[in-house]
C-alpha positions as CSV (number, residue, x, y, z in Angstrom):
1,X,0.0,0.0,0.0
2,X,2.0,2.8,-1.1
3,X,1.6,6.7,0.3
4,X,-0.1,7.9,-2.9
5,X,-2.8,5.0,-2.4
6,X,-3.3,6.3,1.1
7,X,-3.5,10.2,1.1
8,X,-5.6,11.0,-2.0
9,X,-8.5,8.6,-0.7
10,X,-8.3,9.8,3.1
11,X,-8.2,13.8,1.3
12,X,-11.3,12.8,-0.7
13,X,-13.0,11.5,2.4
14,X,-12.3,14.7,4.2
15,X,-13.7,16.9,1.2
16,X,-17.0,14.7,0.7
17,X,-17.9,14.7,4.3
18,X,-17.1,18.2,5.1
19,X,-19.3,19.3,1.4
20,X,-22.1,16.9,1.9
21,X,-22.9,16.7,6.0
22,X,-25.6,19.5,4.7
23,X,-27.1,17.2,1.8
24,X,-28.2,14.0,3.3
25,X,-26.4,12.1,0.5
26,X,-22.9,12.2,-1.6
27,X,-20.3,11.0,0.7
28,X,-20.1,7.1,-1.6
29,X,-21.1,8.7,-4.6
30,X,-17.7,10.7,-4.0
31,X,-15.4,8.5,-2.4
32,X,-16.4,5.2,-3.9
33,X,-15.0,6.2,-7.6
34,X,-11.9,7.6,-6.0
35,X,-11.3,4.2,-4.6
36,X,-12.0,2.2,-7.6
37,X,-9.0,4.1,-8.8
38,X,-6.3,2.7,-6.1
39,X,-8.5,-0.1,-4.6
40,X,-10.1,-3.7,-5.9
41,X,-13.8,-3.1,-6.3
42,X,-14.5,-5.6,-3.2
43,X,-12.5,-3.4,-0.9
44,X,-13.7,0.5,-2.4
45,X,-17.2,-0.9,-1.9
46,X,-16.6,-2.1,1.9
47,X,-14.9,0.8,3.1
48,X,-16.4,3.1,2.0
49,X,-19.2,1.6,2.9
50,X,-18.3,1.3,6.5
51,X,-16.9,4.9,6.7
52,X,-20.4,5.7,5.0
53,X,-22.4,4.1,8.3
54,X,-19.9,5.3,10.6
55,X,-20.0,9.0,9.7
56,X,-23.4,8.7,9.5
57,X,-23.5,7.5,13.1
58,X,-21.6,10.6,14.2
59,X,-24.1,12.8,12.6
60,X,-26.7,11.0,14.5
61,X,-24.2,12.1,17.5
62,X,-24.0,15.3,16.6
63,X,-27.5,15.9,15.9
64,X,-29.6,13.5,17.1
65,X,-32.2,15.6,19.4
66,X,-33.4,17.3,16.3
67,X,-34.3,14.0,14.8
68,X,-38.0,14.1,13.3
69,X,-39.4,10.4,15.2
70,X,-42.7,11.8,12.9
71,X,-41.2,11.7,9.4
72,X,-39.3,8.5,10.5
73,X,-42.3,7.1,11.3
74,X,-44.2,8.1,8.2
75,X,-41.1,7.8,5.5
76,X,-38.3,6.3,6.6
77,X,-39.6,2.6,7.9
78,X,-41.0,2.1,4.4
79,X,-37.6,3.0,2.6
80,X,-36.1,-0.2,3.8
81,X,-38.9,-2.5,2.2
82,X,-38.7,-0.5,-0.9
83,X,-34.7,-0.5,-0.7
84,X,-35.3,-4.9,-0.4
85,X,-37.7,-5.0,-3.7
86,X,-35.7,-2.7,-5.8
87,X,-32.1,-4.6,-5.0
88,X,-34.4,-7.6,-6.1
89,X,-35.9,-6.2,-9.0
90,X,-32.8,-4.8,-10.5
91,X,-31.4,-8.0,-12.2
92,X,-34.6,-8.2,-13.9
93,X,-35.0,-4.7,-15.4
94,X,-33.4,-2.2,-17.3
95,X,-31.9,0.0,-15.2
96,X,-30.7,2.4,-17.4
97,X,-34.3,3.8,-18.2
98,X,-34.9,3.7,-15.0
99,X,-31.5,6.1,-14.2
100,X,-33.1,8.6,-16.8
101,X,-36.8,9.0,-15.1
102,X,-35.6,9.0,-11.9
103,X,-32.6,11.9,-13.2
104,X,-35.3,13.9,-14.4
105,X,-37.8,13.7,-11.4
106,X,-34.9,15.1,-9.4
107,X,-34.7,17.6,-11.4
108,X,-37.8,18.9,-11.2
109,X,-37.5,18.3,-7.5
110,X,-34.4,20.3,-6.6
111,X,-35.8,23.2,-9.5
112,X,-39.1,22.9,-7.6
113,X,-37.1,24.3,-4.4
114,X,-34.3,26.2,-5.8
115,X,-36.7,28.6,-7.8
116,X,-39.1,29.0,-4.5
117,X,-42.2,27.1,-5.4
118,X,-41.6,24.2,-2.6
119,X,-43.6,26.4,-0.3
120,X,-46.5,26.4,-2.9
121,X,-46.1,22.6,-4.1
122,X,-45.7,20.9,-0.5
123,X,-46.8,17.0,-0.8
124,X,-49.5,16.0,1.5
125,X,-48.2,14.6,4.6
126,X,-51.1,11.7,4.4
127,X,-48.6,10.1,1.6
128,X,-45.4,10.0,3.0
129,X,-45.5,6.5,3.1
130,X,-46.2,6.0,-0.6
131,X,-42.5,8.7,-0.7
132,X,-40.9,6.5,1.6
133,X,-41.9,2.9,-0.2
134,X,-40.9,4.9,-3.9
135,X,-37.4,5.9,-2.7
136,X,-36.7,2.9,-1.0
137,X,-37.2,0.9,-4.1
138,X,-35.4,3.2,-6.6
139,X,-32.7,3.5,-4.5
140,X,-32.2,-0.2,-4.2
141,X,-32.7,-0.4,-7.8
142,X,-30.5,2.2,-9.1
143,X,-28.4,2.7,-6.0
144,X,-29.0,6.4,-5.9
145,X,-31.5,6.4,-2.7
146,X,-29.6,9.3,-0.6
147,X,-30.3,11.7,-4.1
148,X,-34.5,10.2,-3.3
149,X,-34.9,10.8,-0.1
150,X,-33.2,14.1,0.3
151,X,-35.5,15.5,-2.7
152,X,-38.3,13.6,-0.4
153,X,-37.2,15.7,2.8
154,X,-37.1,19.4,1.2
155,X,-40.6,18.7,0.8
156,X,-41.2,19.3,4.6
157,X,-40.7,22.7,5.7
158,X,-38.1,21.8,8.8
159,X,-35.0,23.3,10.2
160,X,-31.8,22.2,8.7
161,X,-30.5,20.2,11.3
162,X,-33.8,18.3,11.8
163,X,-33.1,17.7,7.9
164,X,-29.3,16.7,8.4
165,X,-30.5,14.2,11.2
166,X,-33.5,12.2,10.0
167,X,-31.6,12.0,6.5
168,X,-28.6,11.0,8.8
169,X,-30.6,8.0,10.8
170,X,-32.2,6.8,7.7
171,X,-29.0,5.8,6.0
172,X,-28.0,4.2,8.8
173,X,-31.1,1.9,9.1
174,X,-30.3,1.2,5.6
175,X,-26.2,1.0,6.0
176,X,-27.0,-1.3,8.5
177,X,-28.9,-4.0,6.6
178,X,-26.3,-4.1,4.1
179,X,-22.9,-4.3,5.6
180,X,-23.1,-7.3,7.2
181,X,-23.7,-8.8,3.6
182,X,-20.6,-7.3,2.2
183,X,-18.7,-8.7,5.2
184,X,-20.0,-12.3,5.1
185,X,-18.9,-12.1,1.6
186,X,-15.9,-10.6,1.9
187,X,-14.8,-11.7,5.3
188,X,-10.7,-10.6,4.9
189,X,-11.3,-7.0,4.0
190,X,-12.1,-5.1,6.9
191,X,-9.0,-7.1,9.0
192,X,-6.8,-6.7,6.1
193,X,-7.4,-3.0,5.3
194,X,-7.9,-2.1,9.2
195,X,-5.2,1.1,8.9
196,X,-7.3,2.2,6.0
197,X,-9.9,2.4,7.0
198,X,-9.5,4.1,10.4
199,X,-7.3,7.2,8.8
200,X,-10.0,7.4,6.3
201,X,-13.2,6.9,8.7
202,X,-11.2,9.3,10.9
203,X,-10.6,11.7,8.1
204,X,-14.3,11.6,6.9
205,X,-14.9,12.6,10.9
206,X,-13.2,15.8,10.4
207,X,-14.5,16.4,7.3
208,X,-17.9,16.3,9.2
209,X,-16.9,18.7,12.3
210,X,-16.0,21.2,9.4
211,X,-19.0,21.0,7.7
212,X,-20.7,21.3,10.8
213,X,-19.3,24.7,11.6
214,X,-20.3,26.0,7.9
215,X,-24.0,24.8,8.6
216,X,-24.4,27.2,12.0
217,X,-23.2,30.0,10.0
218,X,-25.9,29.6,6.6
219,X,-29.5,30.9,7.0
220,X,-32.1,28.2,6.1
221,X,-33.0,29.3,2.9
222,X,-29.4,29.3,1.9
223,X,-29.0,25.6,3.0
224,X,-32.6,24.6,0.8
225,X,-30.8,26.1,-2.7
226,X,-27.6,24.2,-1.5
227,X,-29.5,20.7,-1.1
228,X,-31.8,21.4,-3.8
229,X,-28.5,22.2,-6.2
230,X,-27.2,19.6,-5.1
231,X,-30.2,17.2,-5.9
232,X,-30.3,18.9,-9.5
233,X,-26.9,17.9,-10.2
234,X,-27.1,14.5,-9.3
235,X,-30.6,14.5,-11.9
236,X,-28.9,15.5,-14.6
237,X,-25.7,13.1,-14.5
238,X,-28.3,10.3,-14.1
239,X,-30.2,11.9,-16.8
240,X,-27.4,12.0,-19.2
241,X,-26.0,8.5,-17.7
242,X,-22.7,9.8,-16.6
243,X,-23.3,8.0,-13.5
């Protein structure tokens, strides 16, 4: 494991935690390509997949009494059994068409809020569940859930940190139930990649306390356009099946 193979993944973890702690969702869509580069696929997609839970957990630290127990009742419960059909159904569909609707609903999505007409199309709260059961399953089908559910969450008008902490708690449920997969199946990884993955879980914790200091000093509607941009991005790269 050379120095090279070391310092540009544990930099990119810093980077994607610190720019994404206010988005809900981006810290694998970063760091996993950056470790395909340096890293056999079996280890990029177990660390970072670790690191992904862990930093997630020290969200939940960090904001956990502004967790919503009401959306998580309402959305994120469902996401899981959505998150089980769609990893089912995605041998046995095409995916790729799948990428493009789902690119240009978040589109529309993140538009819907950057341009100010959330506050005028707000989704009844009565169908949160039907959200909750749709995200789940295109996430596990296209592996792009974090994009879903954050689109899902601008759609209730809630401080920022609420937002940072349901999203948080929700991919955990989720990282969760799919780890211990990866590690049955991969059962040397984690023992023989131990050093890298603390520096980098450790650098994706820093990353976090940084971005944590740049969300107290944004207003609210400033942290909306950021998500929301964000969201937009993501729509058009699966639109246009870059990713």
């Amino acid at each position: 494991m050379t120095e090279i193979n070391i310092l540009i993944p544990v930099v990119a973890a810093f980077l994607s935690a610190s720019l994404t702690l206010m988005t809900g969702f981006g810290l694998a869509t970063i760091l996993t390509p950056i470790f395909l580069i340096f890293y056999d696929v079996k280890i990029a997609i177990l660390i970072v997949a670790v690191v992904h839970l862990m930093n997630n957990l020290l969200k939940v630290s960090l904001f956990g009494s502004h967790i919503s127990i009401g959306i998580l009742k309402r959305f994120g419960l469902l996401t899981l059994v959505g998150a089980l059909i769609g990893a089912f159904l995605q041998g046995r569909m095409d995916s790729s068409i799948v990428k493009v609707l789902l690119g240009v609903s978040l589109i529309f999505l993140g538009l819907k809020e950057a341009v100010g007409f959330g506050e005028k199309l707000r989704l009844p709260q009565k169908i949160d569940f039907i959200g909750g059961f749709l995200s789940g399953i295109l996430g596990g089908f296209v592996g792009n859930q974090g994009a879903i559910r954050s689109a899902y969450l601008l759609n209730y008008n809630i401080p920022k940190e609420t937002f940072v902490a349901t999203a948080a708690i929700i991919a955990s449920v989720v990282d969760v139930t799919r780890i211990p997969v990866y590690i049955f199946n991969n059962k040397d990884v984690l023992t023989d990649n131990a050093i890298l993955l603390l520096i980098t879980t450790a650098s994706a914790f820093a990353g976090t306390f940084a971005g944590k200091i740049f969300l107290k000093k944004i207003s609210l509607k400033t942290f909306k356009i950021y998500v929301a941009a964000t969201i937009v991005i993501i729509g058009a790269l699966l639109t246009f099946r870059i990713i």
